[in-house]
TORPA-4810 file (N, C-alpha, C, O; in nm, 3 decimals):
<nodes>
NODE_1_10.642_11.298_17.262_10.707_11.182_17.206_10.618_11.060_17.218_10.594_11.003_17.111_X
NODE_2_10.557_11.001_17.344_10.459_10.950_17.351_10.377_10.953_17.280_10.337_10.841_17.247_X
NODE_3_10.308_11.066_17.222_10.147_11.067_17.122_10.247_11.020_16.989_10.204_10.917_16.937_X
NODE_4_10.363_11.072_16.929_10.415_11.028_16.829_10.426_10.891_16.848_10.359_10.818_16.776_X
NODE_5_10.480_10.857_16.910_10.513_10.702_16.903_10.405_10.597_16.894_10.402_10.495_16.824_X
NODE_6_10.298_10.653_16.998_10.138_10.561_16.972_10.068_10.570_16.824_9.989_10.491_16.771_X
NODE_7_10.126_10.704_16.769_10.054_10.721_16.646_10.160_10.640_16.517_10.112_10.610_16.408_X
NODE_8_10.307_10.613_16.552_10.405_10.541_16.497_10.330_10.354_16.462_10.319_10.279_16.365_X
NODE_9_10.297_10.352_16.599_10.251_10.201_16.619_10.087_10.188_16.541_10.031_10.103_16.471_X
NODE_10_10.055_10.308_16.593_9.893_10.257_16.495_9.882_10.317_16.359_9.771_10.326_16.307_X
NODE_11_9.973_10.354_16.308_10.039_10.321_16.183_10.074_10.222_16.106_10.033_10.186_15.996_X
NODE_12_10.157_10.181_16.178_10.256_10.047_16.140_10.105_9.940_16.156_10.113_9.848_16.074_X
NODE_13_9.985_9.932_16.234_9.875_9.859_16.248_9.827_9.869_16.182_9.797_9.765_16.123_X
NODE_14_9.785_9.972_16.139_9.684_9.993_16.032_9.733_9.916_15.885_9.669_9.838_15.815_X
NODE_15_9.892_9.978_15.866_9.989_9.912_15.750_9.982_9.773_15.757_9.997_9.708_15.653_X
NODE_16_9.953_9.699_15.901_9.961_9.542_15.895_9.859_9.523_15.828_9.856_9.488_15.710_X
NODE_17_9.749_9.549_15.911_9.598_9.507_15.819_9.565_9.512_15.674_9.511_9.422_15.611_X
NODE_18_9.612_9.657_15.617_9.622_9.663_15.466_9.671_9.603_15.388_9.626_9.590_15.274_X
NODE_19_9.830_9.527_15.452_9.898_9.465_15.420_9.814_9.306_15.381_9.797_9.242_15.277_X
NODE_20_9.770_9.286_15.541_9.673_9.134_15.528_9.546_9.169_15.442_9.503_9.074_15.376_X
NODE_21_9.480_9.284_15.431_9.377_9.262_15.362_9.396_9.267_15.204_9.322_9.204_15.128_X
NODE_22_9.509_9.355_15.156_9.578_9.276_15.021_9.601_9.132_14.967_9.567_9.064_14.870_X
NODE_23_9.671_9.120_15.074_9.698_8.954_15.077_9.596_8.905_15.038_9.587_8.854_14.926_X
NODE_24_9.483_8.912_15.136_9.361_8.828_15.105_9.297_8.834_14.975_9.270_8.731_14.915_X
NODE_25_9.267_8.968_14.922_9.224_9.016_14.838_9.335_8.929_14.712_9.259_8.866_14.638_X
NODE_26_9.441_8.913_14.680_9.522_8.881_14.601_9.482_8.699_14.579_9.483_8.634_14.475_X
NODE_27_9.453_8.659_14.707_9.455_8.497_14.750_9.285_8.473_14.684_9.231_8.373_14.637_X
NODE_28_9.242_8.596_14.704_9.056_8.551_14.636_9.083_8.580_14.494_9.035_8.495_14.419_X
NODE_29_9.148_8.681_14.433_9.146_8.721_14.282_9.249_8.597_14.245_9.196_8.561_14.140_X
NODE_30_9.364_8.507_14.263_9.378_8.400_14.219_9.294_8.271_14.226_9.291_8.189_14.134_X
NODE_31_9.228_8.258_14.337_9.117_8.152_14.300_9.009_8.203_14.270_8.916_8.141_14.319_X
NODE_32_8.967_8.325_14.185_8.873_8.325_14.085_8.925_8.303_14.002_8.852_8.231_13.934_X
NODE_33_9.037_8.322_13.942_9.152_8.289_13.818_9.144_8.170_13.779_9.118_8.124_13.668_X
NODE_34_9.177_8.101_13.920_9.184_7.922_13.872_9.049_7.875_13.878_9.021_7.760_13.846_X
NODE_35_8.955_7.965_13.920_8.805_7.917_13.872_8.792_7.914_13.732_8.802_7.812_13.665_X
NODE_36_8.772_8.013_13.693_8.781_8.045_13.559_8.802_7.993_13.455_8.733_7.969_13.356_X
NODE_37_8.984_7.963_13.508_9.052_7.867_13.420_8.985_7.686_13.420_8.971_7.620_13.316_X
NODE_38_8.962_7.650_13.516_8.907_7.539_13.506_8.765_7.535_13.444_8.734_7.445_13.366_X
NODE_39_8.649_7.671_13.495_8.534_7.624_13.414_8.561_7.644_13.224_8.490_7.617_13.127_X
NODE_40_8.689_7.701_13.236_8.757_7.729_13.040_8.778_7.573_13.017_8.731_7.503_12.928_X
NODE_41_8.849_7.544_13.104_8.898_7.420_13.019_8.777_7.305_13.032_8.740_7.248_12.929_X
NODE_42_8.717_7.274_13.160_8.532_7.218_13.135_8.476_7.242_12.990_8.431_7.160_12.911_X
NODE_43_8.485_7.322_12.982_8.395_7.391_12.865_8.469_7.413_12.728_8.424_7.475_12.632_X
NODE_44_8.555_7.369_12.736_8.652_7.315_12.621_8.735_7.502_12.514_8.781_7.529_12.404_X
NODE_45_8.705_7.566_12.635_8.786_7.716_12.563_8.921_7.688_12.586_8.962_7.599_12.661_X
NODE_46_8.978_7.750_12.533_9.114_7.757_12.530_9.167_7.907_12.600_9.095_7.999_12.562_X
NODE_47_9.247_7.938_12.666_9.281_8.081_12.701_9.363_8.122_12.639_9.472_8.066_12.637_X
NODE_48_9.335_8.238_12.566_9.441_8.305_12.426_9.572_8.312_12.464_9.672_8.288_12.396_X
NODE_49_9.563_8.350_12.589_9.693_8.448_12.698_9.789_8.244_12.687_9.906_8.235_12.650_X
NODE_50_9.732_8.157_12.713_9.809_8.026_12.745_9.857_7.990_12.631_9.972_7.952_12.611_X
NODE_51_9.754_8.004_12.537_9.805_7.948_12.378_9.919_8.067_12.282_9.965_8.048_12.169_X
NODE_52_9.939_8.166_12.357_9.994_8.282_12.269_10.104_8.238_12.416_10.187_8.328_12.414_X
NODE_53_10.133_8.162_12.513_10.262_8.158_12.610_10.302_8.009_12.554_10.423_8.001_12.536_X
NODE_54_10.229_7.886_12.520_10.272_7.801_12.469_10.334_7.786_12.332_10.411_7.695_12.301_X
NODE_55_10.291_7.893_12.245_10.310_7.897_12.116_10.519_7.987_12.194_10.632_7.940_12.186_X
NODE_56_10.484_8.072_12.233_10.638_8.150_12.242_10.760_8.044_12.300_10.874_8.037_12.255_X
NODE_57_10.699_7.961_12.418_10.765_7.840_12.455_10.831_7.744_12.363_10.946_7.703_12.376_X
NODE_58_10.736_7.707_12.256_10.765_7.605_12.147_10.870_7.652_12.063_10.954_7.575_12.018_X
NODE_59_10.869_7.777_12.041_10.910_7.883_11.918_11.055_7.928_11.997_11.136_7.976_11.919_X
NODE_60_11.098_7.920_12.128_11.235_7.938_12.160_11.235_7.824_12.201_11.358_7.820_12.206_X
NODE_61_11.199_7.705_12.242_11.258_7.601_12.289_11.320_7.517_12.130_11.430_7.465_12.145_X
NODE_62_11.264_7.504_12.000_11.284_7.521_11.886_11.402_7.577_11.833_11.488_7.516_11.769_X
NODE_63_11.401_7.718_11.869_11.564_7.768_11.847_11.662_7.733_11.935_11.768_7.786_11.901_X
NODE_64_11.671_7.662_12.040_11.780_7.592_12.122_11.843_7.510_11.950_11.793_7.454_11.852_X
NODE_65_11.981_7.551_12.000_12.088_7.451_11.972_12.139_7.319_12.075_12.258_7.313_12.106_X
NODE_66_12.064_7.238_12.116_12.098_7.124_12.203_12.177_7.012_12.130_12.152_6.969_12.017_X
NODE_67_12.255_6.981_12.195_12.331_6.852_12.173_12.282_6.740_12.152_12.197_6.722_12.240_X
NODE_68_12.288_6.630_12.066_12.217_6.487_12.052_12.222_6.390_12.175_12.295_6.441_12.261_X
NODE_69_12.178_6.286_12.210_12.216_6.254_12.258_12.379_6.150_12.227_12.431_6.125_12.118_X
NODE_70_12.412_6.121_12.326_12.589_6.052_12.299_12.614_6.004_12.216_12.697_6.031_12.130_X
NODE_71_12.518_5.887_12.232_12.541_5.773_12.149_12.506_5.797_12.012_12.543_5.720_11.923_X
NODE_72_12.436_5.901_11.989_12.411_5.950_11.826_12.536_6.013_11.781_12.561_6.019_11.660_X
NODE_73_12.595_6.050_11.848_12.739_6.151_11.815_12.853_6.097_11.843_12.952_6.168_11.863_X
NODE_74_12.856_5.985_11.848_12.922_5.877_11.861_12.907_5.753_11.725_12.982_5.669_11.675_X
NODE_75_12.783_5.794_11.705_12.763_5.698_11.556_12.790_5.765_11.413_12.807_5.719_11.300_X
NODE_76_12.787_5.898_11.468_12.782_5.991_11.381_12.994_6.021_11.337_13.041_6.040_11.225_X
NODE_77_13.053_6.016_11.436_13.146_6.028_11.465_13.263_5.925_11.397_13.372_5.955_11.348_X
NODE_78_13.218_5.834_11.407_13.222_5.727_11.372_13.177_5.665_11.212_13.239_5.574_11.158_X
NODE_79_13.082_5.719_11.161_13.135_5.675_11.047_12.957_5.684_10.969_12.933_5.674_10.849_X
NODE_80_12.859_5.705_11.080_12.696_5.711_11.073_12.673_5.511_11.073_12.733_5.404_11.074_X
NODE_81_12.514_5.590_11.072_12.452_5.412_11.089_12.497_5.305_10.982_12.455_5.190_10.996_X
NODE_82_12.578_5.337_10.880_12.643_5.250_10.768_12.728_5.178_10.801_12.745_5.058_10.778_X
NODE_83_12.805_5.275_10.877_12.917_5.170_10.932_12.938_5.136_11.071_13.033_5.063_11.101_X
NODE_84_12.845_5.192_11.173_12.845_5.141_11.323_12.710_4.995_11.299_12.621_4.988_11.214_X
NODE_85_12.735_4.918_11.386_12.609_4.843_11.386_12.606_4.837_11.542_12.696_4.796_11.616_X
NODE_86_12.462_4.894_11.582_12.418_4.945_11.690_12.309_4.815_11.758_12.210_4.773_11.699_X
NODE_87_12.347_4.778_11.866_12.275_4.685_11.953_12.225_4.762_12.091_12.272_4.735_12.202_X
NODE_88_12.130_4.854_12.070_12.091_4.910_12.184_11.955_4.835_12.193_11.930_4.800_12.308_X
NODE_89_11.889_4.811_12.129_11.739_4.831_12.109_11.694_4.937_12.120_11.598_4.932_12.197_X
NODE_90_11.706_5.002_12.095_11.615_5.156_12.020_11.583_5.161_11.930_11.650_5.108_11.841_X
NODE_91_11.442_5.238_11.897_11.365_5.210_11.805_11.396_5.323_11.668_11.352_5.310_11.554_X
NODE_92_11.471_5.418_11.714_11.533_5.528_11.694_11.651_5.616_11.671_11.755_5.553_11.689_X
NODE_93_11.668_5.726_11.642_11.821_5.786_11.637_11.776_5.904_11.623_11.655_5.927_11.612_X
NODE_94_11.874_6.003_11.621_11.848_6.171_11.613_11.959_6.139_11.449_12.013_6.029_11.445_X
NODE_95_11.972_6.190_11.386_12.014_6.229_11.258_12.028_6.353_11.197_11.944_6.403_11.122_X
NODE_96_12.166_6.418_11.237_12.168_6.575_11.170_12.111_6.569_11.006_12.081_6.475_10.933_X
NODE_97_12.110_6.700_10.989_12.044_6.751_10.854_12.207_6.771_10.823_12.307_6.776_10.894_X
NODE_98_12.181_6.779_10.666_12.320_6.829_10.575_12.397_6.884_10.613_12.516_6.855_10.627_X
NODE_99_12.303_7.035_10.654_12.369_7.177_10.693_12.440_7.156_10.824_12.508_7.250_10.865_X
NODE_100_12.434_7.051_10.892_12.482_7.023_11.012_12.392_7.148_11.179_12.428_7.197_11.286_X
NODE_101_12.271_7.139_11.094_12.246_7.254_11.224_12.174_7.166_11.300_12.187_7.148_11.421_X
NODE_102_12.086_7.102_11.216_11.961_7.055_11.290_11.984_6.871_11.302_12.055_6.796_11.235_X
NODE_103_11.856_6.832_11.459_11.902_6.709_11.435_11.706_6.655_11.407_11.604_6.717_11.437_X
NODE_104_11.718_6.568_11.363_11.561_6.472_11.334_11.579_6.358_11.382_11.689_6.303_11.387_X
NODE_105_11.472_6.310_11.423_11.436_6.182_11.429_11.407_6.064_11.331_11.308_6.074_11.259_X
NODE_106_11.473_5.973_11.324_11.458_5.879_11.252_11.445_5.738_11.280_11.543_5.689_11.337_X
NODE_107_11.329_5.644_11.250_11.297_5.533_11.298_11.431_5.414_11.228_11.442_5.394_11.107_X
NODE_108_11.503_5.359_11.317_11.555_5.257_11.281_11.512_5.131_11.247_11.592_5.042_11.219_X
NODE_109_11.391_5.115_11.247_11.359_4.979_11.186_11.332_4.988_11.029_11.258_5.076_10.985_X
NODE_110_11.395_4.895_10.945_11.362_4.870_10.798_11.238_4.905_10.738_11.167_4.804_10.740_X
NODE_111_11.194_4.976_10.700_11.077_4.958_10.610_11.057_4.847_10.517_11.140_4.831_10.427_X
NODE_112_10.927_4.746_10.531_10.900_4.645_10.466_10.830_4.649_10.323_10.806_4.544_10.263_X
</nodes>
């Protein structure tokens, strides 16, 4: 029981070390990563893998259905910018489309 048990423990030792020398190994292959990535962006590359995760980001953050903010749906509610007269100072408004899906931006100051 003894030889089992010493051989239990320098087991479980050996498993620590592998364990830490993964670790390490994992902690050097990410800062070659962020090497990498920084001498990419120095050097003005782009990383396909970032631009093909930013492009998917844009492309579902895009299909969100989000709410306007209040006070647009409140003007809207109300009767639109024709018949509210709005004293916020904002330079701006969100403005649904026809179809009622989508909202845009639209500059509130007059065109001269």
């Amino acid at each position: 029981a003894a030889v089992g048990l010493s051989a239990k423990m320098a087991a479980e030792a050996n498993l620590s070390q592998t364990g830490q020398a993964q670790a390490m190994a994992q902690a050097q292959l990410k800062s070659l990563e962020d090497q990498i990535e920084n001498e990419r962006r120095v050097a003005g590359q782009v990383d396909p893998v970032s631009e093909l995760r930013k492009a998917q980001l844009l492309q579902d953050a895009n299909a969100l259905e989000l709410p306007p903010a209040a006070l647009d749906m409140l003007i809207a509610e109300l009767g639109g910018v024709d018949a509210v007269a709005e004293m916020t100072g904002r330079k701006g408004r969100m403005v649904r489309s026809k179809d009622g899906r989508h909202w845009s931006y639209a500059s509130r100051a007059k065109s001269e």
